[in-house]
C-alpha positions as a Markdown table, in Angstrom:
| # | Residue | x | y | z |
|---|---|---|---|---|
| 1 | Unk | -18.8 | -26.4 | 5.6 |
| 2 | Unk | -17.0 | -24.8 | 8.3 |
| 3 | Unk | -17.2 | -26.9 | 11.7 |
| 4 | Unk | -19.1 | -25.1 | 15.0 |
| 5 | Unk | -17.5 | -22.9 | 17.1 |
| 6 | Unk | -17.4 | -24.2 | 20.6 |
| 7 | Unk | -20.3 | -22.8 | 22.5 |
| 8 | Unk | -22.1 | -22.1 | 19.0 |
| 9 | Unk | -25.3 | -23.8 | 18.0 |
| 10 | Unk | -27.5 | -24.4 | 14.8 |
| 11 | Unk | -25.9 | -24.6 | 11.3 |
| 12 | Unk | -22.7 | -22.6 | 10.7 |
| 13 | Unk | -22.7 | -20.0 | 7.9 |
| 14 | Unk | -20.7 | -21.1 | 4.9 |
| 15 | Unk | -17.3 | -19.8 | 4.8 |
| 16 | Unk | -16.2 | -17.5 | 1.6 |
| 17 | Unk | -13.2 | -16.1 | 0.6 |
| 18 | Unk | -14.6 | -13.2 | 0.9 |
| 19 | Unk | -15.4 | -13.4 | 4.1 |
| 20 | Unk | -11.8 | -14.3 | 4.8 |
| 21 | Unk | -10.7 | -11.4 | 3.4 |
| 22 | Unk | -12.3 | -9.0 | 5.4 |
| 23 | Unk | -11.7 | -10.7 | 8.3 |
| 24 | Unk | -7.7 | -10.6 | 7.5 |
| 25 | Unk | -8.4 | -6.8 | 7.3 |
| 26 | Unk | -10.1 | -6.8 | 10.9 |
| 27 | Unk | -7.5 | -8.7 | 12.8 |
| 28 | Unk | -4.4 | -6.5 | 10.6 |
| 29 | Unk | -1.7 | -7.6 | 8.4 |
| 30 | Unk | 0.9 | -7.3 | 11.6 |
| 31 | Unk | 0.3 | -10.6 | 14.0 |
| 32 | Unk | -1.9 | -12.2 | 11.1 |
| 33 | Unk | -2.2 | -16.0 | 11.9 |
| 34 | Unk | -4.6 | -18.8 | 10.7 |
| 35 | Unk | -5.2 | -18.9 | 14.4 |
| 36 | Unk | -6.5 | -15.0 | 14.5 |
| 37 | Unk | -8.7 | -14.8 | 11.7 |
| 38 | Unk | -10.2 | -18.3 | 12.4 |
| 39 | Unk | -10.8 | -16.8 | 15.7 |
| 40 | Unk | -12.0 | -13.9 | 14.3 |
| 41 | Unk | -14.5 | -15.5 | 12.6 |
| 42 | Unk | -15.7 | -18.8 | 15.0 |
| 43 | Unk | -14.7 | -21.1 | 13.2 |
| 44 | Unk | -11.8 | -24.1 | 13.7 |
| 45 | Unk | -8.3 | -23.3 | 12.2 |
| 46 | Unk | -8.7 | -26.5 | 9.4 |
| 47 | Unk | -12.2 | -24.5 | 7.8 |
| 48 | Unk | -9.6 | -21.4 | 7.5 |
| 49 | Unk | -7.2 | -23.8 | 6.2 |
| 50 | Unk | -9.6 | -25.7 | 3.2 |
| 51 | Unk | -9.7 | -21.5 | 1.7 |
| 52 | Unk | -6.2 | -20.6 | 2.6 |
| 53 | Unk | -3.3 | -23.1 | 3.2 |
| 54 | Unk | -0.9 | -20.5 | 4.7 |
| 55 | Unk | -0.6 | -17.1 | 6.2 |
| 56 | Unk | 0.8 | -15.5 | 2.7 |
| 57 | Unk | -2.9 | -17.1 | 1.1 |
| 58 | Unk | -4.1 | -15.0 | 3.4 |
| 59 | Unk | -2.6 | -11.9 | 3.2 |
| 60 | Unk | -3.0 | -11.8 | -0.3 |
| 61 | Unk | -6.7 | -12.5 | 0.2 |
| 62 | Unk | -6.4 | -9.3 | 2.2 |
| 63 | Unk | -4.7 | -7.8 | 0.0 |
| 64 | Unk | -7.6 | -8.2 | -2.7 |
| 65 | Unk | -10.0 | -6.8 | -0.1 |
| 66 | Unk | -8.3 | -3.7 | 0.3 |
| 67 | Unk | -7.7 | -3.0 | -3.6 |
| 68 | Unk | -11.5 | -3.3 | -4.0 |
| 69 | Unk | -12.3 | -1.2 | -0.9 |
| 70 | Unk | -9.9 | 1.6 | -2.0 |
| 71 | Unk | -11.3 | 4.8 | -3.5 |
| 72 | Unk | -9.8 | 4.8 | -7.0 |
| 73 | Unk | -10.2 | 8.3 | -8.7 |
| 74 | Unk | -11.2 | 7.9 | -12.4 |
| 75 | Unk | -9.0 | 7.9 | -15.2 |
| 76 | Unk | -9.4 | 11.3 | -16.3 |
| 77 | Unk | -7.4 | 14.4 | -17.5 |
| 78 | Unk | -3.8 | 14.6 | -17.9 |
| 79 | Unk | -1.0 | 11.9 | -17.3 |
| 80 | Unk | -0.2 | 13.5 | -14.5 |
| 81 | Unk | -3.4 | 14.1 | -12.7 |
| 82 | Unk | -4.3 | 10.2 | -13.3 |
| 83 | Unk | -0.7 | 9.1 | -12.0 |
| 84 | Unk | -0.7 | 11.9 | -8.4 |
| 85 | Unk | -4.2 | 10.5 | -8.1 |
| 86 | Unk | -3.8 | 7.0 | -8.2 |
| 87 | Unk | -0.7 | 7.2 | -6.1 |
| 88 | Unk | -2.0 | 8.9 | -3.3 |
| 89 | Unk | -5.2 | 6.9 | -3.5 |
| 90 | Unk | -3.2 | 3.6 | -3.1 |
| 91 | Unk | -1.0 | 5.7 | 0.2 |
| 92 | Unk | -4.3 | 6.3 | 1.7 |
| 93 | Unk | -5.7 | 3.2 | 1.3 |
| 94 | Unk | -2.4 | 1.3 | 2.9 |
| 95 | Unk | -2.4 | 3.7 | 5.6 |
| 96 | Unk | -6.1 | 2.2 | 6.4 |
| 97 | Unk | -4.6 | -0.9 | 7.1 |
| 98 | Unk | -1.1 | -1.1 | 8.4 |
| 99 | Unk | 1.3 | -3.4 | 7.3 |
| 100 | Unk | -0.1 | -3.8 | 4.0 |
| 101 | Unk | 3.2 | -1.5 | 2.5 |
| 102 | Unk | 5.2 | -4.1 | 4.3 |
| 103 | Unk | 3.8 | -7.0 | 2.6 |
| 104 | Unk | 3.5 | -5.4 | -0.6 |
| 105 | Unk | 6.9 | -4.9 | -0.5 |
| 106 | Unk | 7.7 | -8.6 | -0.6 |
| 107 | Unk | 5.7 | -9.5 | -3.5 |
| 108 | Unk | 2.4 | -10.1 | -1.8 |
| 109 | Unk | 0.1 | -8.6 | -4.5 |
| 110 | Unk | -3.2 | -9.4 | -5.3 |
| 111 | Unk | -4.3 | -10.0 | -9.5 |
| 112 | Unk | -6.3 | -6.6 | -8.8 |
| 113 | Unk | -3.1 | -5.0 | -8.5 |
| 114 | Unk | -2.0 | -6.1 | -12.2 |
| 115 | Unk | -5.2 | -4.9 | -13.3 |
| 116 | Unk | -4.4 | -1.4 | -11.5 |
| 117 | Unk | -0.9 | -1.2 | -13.2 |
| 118 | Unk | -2.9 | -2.3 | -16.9 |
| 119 | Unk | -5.4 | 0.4 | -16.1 |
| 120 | Unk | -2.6 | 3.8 | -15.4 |
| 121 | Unk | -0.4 | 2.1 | -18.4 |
| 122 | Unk | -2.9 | 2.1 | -21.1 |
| 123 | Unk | -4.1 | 6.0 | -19.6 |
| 124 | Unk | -0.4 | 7.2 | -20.2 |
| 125 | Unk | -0.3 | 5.5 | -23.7 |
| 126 | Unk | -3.2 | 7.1 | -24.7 |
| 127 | Unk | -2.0 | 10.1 | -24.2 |
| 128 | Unk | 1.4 | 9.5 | -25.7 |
| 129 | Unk | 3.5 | 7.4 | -23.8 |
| 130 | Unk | 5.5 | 4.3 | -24.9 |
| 131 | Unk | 4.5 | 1.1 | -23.5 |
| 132 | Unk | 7.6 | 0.9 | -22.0 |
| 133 | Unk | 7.9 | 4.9 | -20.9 |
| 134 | Unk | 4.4 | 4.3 | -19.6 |
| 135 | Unk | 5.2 | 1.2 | -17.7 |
| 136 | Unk | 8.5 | 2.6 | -16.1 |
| 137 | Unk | 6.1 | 6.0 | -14.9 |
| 138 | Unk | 3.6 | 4.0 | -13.4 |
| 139 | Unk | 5.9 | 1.4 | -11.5 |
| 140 | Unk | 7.9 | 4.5 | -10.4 |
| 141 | Unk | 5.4 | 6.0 | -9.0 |
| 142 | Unk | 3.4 | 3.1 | -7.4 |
| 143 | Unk | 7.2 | 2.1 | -5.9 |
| 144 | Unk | 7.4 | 5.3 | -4.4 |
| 145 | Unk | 3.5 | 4.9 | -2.9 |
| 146 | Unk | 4.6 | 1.6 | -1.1 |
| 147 | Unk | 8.1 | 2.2 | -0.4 |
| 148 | Unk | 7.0 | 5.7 | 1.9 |
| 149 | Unk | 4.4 | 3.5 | 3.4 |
| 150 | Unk | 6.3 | 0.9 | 4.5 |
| 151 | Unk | 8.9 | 3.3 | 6.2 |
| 152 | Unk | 6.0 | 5.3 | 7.8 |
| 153 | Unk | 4.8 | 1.4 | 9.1 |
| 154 | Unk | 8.2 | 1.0 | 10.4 |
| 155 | Unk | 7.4 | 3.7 | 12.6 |
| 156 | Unk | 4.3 | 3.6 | 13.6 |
| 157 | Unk | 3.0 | 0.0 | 13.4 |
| 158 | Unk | 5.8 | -2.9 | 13.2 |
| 159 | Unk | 8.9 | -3.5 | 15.3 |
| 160 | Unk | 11.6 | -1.4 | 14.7 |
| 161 | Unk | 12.8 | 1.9 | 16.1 |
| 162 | Unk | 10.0 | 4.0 | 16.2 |
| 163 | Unk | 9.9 | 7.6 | 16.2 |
| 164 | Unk | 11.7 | 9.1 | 19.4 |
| 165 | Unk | 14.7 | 6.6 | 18.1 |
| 166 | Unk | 14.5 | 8.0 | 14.7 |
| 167 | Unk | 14.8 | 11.6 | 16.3 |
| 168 | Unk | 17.9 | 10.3 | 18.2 |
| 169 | Unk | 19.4 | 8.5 | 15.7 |
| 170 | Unk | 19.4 | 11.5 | 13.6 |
| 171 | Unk | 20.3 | 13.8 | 16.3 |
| 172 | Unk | 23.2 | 16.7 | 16.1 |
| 173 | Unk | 26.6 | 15.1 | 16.9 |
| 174 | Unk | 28.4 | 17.2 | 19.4 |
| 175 | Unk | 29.3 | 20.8 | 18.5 |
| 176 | Unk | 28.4 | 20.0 | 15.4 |
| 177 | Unk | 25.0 | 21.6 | 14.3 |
| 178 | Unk | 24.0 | 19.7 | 11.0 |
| 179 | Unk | 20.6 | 21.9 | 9.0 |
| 180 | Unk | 20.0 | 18.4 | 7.4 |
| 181 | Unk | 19.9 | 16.6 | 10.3 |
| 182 | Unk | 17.2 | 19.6 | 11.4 |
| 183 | Unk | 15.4 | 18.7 | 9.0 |
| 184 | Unk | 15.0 | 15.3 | 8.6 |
| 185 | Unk | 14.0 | 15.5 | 12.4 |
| 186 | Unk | 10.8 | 17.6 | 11.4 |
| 187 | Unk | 10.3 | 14.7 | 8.9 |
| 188 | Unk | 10.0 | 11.9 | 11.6 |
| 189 | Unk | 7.6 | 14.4 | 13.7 |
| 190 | Unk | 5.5 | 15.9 | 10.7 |
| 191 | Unk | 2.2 | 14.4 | 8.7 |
| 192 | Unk | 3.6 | 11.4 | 6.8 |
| 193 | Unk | 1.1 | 12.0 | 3.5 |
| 194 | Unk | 2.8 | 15.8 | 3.2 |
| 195 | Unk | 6.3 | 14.7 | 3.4 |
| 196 | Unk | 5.2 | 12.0 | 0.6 |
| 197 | Unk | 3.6 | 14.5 | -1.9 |
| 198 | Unk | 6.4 | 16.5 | -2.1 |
| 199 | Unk | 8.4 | 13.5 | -2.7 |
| 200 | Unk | 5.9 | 12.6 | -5.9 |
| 201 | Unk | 6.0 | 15.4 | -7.0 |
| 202 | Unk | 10.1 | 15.7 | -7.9 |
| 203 | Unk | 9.0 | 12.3 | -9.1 |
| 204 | Unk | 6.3 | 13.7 | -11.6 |
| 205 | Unk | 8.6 | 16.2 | -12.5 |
| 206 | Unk | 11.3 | 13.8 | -13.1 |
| 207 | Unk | 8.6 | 11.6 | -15.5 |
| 208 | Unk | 7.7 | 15.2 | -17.5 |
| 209 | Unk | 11.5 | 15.5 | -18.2 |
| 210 | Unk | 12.6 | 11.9 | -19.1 |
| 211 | Unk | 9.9 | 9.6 | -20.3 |
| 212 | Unk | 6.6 | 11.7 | -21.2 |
| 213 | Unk | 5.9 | 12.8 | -24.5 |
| 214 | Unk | 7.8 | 15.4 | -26.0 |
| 215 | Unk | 5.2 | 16.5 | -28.0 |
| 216 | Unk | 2.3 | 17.5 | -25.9 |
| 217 | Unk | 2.1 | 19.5 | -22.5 |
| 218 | Unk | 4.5 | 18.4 | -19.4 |
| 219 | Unk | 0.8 | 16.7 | -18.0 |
| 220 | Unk | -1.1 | 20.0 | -16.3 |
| 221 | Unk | -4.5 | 20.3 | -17.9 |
């Protein structure tokens, strides 16, 4: 039983992991302490600590939280309908909570998130895959969801060298106009999810061409 706030009277409520979790998502994966989220939730540091004896316990308490919360489109129609969906479902529901990408990216994954990979993998065997062409799609594609997010978090949300740096980092060198450097300047200035849609969808096409079925349609219903 969590011990009373100081100031707070009457019984305390019981502490979940639940609870936990959604509190990890209110204080944000960038800054997250034991200190925070105890905070957060009036209680002393060692009740947060009996649930979760570190900050990576936590975030991948978080990390369950937001898998459950995100808006998963159902597994329906072609390879390639269930594998754009589920990618841009799991972009939008990282770019709810910042910093997620970021730990995602160094193995904090929740067991909802092996469930997610069983779930697309089975899809794309069904419809002809091999296990193994199926697996490589969907961890491609996922890769690609987390991998953008992290460099739009890099950004926008965690240290680093933000936008205006970006844009002078990639900058024209002196009398030397460069069209790609144009470019990648709208990038850094343009919607984030746009940029990333295009990039999964050379990944699709890449999919169609080297691991999807021979035998059937290139995934378009």
């Amino acid at each position: 039983m969590p011990e009373r706030a100081p100031g707070r009277r009457g019984r305390p409520p019981a502490l979940t992991p639940e609870a936990i979790a959604e509190a990890v998502l209110a204080v944000g994966f960038p800054g997250l302490t034991v200190a925070r989220v105890a905070d957060h939730l009036g209680v002393g540091q060692a009740t947060v600590f009996r649930h979760a004896a570190n900050r990576d316990n936590l975030v991948r308490l978080g990390m369950s939280a937001l898998a459950r919360g995100a808006e998963w489109p159902p597994v329906e129609g072609s390879w390639r309908r269930i594998l754009e969906g589920y990618a841009l479902a799991l972009w939008e529901a990282m770019a709810r909570h910042p910093g997620s990408a970021t730990e995602a990216s160094r193995g904090m994954l929740p067991p909802e998130a092996v469930d997610l990979f069983d779930t697309l993998c089975a899809a794309l065997i069904e419809r002809g895959f091999t296990p193994d062409g199926a697996a490589l799609a969907c961890d491609t594609v996922l890769d690609l969801a987390v991998d953008n997010r992290r460099g739009v978090e890099g950004l926008d949300h965690l240290p680093g060298l933000g936008r205006e740096e970006m844009r002078r980092l990639w900058a024209d060198s002196p009398g030397r106009p460069s069209p790609a450097r144009t470019a990648i300047r709208r990038v850094i200035s343009a919607d984030p999810r746009s940029w990333f849609e295009r990039k999964l969808r050379i990944v699709l096409a890449g999919i169609a061409a080297e691991v999807a079925p021979r035998d059937r349609t290139d995934g378009a219903d």
